[in-house]
C-alpha positions as a Markdown table, in Angstrom:
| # | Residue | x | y | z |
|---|---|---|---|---|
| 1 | Unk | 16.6 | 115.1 | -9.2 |
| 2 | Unk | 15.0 | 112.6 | -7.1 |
| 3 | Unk | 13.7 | 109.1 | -6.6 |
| 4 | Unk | 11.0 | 109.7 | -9.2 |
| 5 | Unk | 13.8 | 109.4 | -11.5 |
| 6 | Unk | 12.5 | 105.7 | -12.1 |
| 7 | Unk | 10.8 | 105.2 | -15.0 |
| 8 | Unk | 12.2 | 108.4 | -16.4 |
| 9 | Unk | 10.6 | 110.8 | -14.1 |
| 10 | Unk | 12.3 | 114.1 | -12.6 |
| 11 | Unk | 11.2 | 117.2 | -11.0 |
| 12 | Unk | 12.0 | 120.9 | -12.2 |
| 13 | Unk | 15.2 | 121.5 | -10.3 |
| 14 | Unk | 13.6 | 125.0 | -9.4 |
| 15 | Unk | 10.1 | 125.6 | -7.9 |
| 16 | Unk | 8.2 | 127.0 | -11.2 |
| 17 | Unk | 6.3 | 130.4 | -10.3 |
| 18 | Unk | 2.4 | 130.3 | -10.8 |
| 19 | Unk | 3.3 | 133.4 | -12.8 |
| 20 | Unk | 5.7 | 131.9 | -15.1 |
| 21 | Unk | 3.3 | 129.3 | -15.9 |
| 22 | Unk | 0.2 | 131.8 | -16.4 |
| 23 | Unk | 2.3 | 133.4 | -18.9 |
| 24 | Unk | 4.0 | 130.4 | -20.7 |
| 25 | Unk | 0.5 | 128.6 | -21.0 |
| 26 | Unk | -1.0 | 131.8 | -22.4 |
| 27 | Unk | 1.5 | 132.8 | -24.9 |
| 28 | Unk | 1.3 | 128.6 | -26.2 |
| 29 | Unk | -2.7 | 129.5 | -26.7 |
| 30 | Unk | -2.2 | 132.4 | -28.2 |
| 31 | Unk | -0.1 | 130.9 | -30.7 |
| 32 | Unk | -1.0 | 127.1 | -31.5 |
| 33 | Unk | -2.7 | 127.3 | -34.6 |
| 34 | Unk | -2.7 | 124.3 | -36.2 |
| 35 | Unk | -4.4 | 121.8 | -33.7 |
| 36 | Unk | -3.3 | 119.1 | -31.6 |
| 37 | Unk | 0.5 | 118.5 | -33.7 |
| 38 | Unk | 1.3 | 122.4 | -32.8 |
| 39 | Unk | 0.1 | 122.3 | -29.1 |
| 40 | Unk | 2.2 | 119.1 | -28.5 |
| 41 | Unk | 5.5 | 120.7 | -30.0 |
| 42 | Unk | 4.9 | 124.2 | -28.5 |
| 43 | Unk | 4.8 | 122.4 | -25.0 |
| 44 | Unk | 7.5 | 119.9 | -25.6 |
| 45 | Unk | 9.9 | 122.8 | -26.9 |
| 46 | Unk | 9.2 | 124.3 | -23.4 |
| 47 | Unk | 8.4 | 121.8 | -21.1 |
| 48 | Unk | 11.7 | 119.7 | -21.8 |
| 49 | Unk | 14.1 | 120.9 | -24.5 |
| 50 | Unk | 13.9 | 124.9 | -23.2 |
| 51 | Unk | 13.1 | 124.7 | -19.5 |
| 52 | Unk | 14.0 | 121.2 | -18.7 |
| 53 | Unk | 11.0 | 121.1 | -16.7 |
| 54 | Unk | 9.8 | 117.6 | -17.1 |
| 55 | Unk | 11.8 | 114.4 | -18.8 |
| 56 | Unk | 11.6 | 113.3 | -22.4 |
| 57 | Unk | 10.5 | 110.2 | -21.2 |
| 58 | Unk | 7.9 | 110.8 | -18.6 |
| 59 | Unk | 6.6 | 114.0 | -21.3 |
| 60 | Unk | 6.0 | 110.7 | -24.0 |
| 61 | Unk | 4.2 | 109.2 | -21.6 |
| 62 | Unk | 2.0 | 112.0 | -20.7 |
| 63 | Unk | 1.1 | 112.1 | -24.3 |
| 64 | Unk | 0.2 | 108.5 | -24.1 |
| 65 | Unk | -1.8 | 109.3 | -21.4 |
| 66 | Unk | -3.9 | 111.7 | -21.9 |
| 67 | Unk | -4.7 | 109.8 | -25.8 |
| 68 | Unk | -6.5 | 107.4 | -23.7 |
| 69 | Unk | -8.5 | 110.1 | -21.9 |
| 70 | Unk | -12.0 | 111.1 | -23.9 |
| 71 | Unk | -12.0 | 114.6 | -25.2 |
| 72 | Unk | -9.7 | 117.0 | -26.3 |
| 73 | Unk | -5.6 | 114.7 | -25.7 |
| 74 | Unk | -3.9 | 118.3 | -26.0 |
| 75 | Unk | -5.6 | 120.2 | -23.6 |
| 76 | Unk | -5.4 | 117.9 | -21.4 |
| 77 | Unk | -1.6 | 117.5 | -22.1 |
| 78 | Unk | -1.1 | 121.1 | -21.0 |
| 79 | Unk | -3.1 | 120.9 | -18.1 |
| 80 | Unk | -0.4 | 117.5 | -17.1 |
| 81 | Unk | 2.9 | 119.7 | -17.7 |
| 82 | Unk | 1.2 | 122.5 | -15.7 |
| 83 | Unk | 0.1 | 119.8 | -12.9 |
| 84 | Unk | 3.0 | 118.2 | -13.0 |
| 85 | Unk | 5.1 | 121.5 | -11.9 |
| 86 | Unk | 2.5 | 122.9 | -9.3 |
| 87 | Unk | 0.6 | 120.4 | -8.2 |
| 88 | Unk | -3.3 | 121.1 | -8.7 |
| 89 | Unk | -3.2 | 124.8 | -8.4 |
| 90 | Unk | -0.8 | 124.9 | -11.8 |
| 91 | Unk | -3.3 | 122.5 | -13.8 |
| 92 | Unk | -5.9 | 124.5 | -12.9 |
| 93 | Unk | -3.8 | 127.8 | -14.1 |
| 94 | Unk | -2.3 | 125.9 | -17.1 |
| 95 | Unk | -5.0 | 124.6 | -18.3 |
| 96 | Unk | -7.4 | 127.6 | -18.3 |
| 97 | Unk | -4.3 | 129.9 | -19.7 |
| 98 | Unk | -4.2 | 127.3 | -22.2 |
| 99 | Unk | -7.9 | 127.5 | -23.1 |
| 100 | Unk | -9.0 | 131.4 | -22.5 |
| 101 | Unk | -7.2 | 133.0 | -25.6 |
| 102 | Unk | -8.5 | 130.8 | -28.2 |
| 103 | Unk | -11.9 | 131.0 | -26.7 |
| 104 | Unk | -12.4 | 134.7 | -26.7 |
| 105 | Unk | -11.1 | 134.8 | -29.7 |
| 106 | Unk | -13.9 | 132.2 | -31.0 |
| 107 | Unk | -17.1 | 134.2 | -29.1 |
| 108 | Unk | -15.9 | 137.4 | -30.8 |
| 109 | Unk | -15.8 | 135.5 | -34.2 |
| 110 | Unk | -19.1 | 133.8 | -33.1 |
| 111 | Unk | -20.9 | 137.2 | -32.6 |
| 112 | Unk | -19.9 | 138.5 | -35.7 |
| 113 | Unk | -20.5 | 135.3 | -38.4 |
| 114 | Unk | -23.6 | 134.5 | -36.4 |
| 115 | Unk | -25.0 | 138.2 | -36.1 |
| 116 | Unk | -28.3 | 138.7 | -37.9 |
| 117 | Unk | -27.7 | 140.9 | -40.8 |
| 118 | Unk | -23.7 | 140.2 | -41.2 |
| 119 | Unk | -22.2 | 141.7 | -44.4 |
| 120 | Unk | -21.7 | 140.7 | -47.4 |
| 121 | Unk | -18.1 | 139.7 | -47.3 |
| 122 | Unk | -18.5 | 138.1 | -43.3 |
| 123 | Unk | -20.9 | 135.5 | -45.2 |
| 124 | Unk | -18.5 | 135.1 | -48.2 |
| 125 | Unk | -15.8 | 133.9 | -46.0 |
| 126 | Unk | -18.0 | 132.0 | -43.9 |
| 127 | Unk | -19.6 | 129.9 | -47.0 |
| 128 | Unk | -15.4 | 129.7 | -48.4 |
| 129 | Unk | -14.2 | 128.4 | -46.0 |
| 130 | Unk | -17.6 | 126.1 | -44.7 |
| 131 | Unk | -17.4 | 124.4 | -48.5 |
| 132 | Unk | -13.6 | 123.2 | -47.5 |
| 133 | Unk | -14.6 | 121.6 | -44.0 |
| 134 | Unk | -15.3 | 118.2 | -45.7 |
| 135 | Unk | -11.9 | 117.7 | -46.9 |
| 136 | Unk | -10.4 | 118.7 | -43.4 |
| 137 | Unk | -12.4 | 116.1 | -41.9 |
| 138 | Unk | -10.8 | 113.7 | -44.4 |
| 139 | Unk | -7.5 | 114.6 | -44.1 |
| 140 | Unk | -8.3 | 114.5 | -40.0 |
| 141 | Unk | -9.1 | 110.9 | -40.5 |
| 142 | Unk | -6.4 | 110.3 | -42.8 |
| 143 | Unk | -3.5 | 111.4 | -40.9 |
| 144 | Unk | -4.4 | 108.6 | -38.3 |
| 145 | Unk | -5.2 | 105.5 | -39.7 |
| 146 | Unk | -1.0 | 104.6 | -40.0 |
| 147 | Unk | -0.6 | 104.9 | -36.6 |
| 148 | Unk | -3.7 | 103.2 | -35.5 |
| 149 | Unk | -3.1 | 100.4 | -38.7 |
| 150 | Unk | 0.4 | 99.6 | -37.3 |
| 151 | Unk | -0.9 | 99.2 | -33.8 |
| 152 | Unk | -3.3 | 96.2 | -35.0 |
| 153 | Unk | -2.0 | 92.7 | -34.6 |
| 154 | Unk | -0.7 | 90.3 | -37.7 |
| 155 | Unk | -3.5 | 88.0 | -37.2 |
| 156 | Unk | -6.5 | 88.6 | -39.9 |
| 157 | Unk | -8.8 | 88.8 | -37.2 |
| 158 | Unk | -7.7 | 91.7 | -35.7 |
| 159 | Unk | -7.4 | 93.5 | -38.9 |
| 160 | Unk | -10.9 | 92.7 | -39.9 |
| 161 | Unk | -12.0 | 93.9 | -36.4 |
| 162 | Unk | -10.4 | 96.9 | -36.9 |
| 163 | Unk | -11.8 | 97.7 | -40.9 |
| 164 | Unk | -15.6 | 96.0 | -39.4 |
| 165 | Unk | -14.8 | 99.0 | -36.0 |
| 166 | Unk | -14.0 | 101.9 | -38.5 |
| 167 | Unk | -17.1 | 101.1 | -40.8 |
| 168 | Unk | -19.7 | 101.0 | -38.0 |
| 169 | Unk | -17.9 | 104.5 | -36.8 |
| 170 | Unk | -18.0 | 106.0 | -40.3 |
| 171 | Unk | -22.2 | 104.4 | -40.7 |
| 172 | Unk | -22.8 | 105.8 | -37.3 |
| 173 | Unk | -21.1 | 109.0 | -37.7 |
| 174 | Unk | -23.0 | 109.6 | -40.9 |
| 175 | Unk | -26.4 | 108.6 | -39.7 |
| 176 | Unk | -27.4 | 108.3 | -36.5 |
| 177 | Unk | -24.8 | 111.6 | -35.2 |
| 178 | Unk | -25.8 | 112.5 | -31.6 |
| 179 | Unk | -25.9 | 108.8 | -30.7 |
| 180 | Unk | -22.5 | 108.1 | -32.2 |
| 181 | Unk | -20.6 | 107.8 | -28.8 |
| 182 | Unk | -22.8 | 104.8 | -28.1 |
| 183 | Unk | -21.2 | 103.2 | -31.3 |
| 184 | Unk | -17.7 | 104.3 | -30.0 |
| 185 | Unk | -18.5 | 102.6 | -26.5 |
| 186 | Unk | -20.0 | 99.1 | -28.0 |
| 187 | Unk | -16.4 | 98.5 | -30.5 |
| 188 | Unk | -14.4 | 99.1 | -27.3 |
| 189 | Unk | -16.5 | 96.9 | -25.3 |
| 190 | Unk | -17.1 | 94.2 | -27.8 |
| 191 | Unk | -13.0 | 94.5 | -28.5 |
| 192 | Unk | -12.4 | 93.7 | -24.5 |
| 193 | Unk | -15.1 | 91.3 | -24.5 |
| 194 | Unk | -13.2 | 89.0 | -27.6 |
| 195 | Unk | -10.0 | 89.6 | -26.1 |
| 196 | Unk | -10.7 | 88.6 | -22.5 |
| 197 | Unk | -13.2 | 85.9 | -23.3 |
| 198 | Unk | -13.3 | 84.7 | -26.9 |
| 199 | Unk | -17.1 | 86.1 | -28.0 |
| 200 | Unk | -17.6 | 85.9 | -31.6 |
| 201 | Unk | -17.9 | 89.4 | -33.6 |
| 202 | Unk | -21.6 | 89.4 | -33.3 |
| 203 | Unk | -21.0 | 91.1 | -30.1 |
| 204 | Unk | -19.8 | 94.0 | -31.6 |
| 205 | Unk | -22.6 | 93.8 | -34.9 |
| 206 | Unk | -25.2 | 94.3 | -32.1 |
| 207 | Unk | -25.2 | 97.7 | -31.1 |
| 208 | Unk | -26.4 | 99.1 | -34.0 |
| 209 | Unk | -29.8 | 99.0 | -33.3 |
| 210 | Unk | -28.9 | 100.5 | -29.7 |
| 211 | Unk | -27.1 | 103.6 | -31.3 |
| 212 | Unk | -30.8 | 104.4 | -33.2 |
| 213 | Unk | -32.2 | 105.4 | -29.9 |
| 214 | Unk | -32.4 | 109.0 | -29.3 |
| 215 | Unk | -31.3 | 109.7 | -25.6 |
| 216 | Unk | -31.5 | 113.4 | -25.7 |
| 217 | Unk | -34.9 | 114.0 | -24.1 |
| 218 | Unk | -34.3 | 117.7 | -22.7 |
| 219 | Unk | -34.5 | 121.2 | -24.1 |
| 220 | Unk | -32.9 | 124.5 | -23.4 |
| 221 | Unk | -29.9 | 124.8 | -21.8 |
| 222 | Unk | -30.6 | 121.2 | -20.2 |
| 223 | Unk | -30.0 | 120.2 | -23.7 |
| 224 | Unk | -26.6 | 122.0 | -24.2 |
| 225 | Unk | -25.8 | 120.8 | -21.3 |
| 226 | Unk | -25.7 | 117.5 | -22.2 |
| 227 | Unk | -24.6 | 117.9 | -26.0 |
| 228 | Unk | -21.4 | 119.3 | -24.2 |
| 229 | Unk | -21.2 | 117.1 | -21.9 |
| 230 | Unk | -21.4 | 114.5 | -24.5 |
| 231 | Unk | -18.1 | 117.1 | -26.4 |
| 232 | Unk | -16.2 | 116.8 | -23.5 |
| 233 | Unk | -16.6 | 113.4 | -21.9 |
| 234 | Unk | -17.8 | 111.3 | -24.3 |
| 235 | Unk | -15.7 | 112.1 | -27.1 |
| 236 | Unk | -12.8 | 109.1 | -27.4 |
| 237 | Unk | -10.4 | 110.1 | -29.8 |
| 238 | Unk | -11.2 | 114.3 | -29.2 |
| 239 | Unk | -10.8 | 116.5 | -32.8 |
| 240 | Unk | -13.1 | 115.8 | -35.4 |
| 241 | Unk | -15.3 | 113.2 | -34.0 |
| 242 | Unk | -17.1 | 116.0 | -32.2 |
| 243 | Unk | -18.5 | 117.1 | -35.2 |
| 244 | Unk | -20.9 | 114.4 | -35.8 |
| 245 | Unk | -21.6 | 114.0 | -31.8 |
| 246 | Unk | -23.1 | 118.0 | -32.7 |
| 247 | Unk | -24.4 | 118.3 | -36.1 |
| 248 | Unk | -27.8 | 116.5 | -35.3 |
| 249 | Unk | -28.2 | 118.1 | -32.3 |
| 250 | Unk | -27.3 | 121.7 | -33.0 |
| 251 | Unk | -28.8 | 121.3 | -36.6 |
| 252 | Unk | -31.7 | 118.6 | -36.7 |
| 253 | Unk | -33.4 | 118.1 | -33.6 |
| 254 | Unk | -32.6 | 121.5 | -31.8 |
| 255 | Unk | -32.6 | 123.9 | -34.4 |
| 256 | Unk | -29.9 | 126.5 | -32.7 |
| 257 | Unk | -28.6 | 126.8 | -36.4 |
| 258 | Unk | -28.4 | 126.2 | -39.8 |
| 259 | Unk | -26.5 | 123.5 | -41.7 |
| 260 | Unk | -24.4 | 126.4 | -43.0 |
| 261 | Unk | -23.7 | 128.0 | -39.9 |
| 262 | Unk | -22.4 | 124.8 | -37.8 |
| 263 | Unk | -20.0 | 124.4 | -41.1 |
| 264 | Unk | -19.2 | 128.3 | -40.4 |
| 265 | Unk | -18.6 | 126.6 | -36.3 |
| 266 | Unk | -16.4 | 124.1 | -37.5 |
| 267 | Unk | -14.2 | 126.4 | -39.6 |
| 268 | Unk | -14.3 | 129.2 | -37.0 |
| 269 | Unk | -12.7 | 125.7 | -34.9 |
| 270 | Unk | -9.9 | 124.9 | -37.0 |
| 271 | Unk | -8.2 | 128.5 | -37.8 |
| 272 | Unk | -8.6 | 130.0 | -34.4 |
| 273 | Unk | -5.8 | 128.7 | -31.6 |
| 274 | Unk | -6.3 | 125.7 | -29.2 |
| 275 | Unk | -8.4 | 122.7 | -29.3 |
| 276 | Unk | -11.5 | 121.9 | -31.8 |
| 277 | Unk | -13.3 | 121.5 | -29.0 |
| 278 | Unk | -13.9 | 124.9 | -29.2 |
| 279 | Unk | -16.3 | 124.9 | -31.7 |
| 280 | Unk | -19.2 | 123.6 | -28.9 |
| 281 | Unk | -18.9 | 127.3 | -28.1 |
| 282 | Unk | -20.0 | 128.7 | -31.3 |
| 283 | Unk | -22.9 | 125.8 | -30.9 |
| 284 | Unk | -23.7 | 127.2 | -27.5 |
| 285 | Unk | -23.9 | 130.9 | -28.5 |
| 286 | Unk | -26.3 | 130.2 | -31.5 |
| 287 | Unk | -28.5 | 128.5 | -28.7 |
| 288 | Unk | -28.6 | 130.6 | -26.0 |
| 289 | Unk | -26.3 | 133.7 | -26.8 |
| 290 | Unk | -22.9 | 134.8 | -24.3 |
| 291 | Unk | -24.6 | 132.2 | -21.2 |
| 292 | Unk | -25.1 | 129.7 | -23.6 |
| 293 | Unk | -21.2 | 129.7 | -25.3 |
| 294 | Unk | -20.0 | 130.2 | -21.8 |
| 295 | Unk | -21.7 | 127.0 | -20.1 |
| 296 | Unk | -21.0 | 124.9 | -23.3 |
| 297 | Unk | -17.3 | 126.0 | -22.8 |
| 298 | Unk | -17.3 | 125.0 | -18.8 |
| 299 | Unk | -18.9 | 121.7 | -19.3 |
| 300 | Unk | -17.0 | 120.5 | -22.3 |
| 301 | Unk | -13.6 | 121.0 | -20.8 |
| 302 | Unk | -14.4 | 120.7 | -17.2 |
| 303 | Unk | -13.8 | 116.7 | -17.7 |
| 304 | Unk | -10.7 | 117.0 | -18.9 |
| 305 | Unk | -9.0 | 118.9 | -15.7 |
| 306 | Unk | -10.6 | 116.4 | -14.0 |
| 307 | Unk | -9.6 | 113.4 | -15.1 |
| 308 | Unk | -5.8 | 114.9 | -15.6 |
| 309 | Unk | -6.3 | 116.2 | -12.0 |
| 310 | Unk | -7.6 | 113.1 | -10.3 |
| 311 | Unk | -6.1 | 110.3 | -12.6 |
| 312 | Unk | -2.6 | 112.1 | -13.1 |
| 313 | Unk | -0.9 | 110.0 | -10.5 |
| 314 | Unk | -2.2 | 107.0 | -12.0 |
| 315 | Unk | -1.7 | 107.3 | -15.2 |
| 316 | Unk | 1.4 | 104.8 | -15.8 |
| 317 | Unk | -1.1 | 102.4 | -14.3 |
| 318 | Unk | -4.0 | 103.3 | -16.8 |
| 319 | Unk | -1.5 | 102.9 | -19.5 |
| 320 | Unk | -0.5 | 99.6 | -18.3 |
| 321 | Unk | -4.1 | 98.5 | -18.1 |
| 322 | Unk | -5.2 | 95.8 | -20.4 |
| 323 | Unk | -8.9 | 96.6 | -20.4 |
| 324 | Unk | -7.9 | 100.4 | -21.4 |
| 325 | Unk | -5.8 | 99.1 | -24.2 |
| 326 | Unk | -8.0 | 96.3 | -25.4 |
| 327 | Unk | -11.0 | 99.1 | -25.5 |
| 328 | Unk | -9.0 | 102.0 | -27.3 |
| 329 | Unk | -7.8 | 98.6 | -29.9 |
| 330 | Unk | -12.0 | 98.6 | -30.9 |
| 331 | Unk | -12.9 | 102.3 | -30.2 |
| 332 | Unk | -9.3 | 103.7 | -31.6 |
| 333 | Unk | -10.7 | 102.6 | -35.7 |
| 334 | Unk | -14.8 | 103.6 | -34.5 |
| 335 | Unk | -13.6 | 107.2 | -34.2 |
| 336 | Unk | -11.2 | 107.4 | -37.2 |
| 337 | Unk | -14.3 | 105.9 | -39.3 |
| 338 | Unk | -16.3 | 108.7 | -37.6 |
| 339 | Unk | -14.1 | 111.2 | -38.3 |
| 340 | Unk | -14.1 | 110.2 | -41.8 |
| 341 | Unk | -18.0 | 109.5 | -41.7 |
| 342 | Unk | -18.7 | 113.4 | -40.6 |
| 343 | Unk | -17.7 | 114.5 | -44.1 |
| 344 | Unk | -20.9 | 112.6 | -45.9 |
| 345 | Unk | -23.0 | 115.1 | -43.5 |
| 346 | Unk | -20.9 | 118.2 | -43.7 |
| 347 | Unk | -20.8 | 117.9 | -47.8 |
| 348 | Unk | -24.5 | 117.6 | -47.9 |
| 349 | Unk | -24.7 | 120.6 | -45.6 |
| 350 | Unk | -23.5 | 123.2 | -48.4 |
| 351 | Unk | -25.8 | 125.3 | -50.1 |
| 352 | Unk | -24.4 | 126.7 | -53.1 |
| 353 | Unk | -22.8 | 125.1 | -56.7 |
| 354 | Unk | -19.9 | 126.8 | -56.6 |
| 355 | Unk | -18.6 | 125.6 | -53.2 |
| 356 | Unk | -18.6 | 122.1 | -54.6 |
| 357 | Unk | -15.3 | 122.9 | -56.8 |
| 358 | Unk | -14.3 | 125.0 | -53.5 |
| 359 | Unk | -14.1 | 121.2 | -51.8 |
| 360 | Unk | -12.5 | 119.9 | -54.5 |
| 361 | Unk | -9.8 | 122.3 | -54.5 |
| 362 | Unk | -9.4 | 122.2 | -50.9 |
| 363 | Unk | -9.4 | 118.1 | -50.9 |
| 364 | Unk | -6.4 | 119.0 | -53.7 |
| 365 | Unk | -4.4 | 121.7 | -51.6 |
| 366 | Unk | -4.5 | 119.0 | -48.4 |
| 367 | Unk | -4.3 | 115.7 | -50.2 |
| 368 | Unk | -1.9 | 116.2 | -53.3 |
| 369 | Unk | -0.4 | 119.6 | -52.8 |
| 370 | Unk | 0.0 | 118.5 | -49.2 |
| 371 | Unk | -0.4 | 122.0 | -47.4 |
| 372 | Unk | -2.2 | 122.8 | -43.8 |
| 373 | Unk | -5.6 | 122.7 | -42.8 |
| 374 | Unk | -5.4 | 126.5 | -41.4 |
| 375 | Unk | -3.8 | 127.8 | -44.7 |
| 376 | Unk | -6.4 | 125.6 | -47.0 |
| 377 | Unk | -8.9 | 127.5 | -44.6 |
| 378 | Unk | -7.9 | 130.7 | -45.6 |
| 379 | Unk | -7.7 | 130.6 | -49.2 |
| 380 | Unk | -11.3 | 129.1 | -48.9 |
| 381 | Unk | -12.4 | 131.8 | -47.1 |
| 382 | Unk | -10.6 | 134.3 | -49.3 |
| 383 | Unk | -12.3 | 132.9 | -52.4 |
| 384 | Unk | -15.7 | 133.4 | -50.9 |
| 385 | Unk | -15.2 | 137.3 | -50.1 |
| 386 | Unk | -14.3 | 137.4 | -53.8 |
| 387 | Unk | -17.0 | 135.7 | -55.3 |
| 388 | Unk | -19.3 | 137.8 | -52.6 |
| 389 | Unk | -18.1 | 141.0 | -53.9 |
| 390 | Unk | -18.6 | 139.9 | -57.5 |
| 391 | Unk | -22.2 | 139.4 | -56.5 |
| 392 | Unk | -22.2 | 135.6 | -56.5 |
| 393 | Unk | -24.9 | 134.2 | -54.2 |
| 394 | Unk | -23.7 | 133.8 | -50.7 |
């Protein structure tokens, strides 16, 4: 131990090998099913309570951190252990060990659900477990609106804010979809503005007429470009507010695939290992094949190494930042109303009757029987290869 042991801070007592992170990193993305919760655990298990790597104190604050970052908080939460115990060369290392396994594993999934003449049963499972995609964005939604509700102030004002902030994200997220980040940006500001100088609420009321503009002005891979850009930069809160910052663009205005197949995307997202995020992959194959998954990939997570790699040593002072915190108090509710707001679009997205009491069952199995989103996935799925095989239109 050293002076950094202010504030809760240590160093590994023993130089940590590039190999032993390349193979801790890779086994935690091999294995983190189950989204952001699982990822946190895995590396908390190692990082502190196993290895004794990094301090309980200073790995809680690296989770508070990297949830102020846009884009995906647990990747970028692996890439701030591994940088933490190597420097830039071991964030670079962690964080694409943390990334690779879950992403093959996605373009090998993408190739076969988005193949041309797939079988019978492929499309089954693909339209079972696309029907229960609605529900997983409400339970996504649900699952943080204590945390964010306890963080509001007593006053009524700052409640209202924060039911006014989640409405215009669940609106936007249902209606204007690639332009939703411009939404996300206005409650942050217009929540800064009112604390720092008193504006009334209009403020915030104002940008929705902003939000209607359609900025995406490019084609071809300029335009996945900047859809993934938008994924991996843009995205405050990471998870399912992606989904809506895609839909239009992958669905509506580009037409890389149908409404079925981003559902299919989204699944693929949610029971494969590591970060949601993934899913711009399955977005950028149906555009432009291998190339076209492989770019969206670099250009969705590329922010996030660097703004763990360049902000990392100033993160207690990003933390500490009253404009940060007063912009994450507005755009915090935006992106749990988004969240929530994606399942209006991905509900009206299915194609057949009998995936409507597929939904219903799924919203049951999350919302009453309490199960996981992987397992509720699953069973989805596995009800469409049945109904498939039975001959039930697909």
């Amino acid at each position: 131990m050293n002076g950094d042991n202010r504030a809760g801070r240590r160093h590994p007592a023993t130089r940590v090998s590039l190999g032993t992170i390349a193979r801790e990193w890779t086994r935690i993305g091999c294995i983190g099913f189950g989204g952001p919760p699982t990822h946190i655990t895995l590396l908390r298990r190692l990082c502190v309570e196993e290895r004794q790597w990094i301090g309980p104190t200073e790995f809680e604050d690296g989770i508070a951190a990297t949830n102020l970052l846009p884009g995906p908080a647990s990747t970028q939460l692996a890439i701030f252990c591994a940088w933490r115990l190597r420097g830039t060369v071991g964030g670079l290392l962690g964080g694409v060990c943390f990334i690779v396994p879950g992403l093959a594993l996605i373009l090998i999934l993408s190739a076969v659900f988005l193949a041309s003449h797939p079988p019978t049963w492929i499309l089954g499972a693909a339209a079972g477990a696309g029907a229960a995609v609605p529900a997983v964005a409400l339970n996504a939604a649900s699952q943080l609106v204590p945390t964010s509700w306890a963080r509001v102030g007593a006053s009524r004002a700052e409640r209202a804010r924060w039911v006014v902030d989640a409405l215009l994200g669940g609106v936007a997220a249902a209606t204007v979809g690639p332009n939703l980040v411009l939404v996300l940006l206005a409650c942050g500001l217009a929540e800064i503005a009112i604390r720092w100088h008193g504006r009334a609420r209009s403020s915030g009321l104002a940008v929705t007429p902003v939000a209607m503009v359609h900025t995406s002005t490019v084609s071809g891979l300029g335009a996945l470009a900047w859809v993934a850009l938008k994924v991996g930069a843009l995205s405050y809160g990471g998870g399912f507010v992606i989904v809506p910052l895609m839909q239009h663009d992958a669905v509506f205005t580009y037409h890389w695939m149908t409404a079925a197949q981003f559902l299919n995307a989204v699944a693929l997202g949610q029971v494969t290992p590591g970060p949601l995020v993934q899913t711009v992959a399955v977005v950028g194959y149906a555009a432009a094949g291998m190339v076209g998954a492989l770019l969206a990939a670099l250009i969705a997570f590329a922010p996030s190494f660097l703004f763990v790699l360049l902000g990392g040593p100033r993160f207690d002072q990003i933390r500490a930042n009253t404009g940060v915190r007063s912009f994450l108090a507005g755009a915090g509710p935006a992106v749990i109303g988004a969240i929530a707001g994606s399942a209006i679009p991905l509900g009206i997205s299915l194609q057949h009757l009998w995936q409507i009491p597929v939904l219903a069952g799924a919203a049951l199995w999350l919302f009453v029987i309490r199960r996981g989103v992987v397992s509720g996935l699953l069973v989805a799925g596995a009800l469409g290869i049945v109904l498939a095989l039975f001959g039930i239109p697909v």
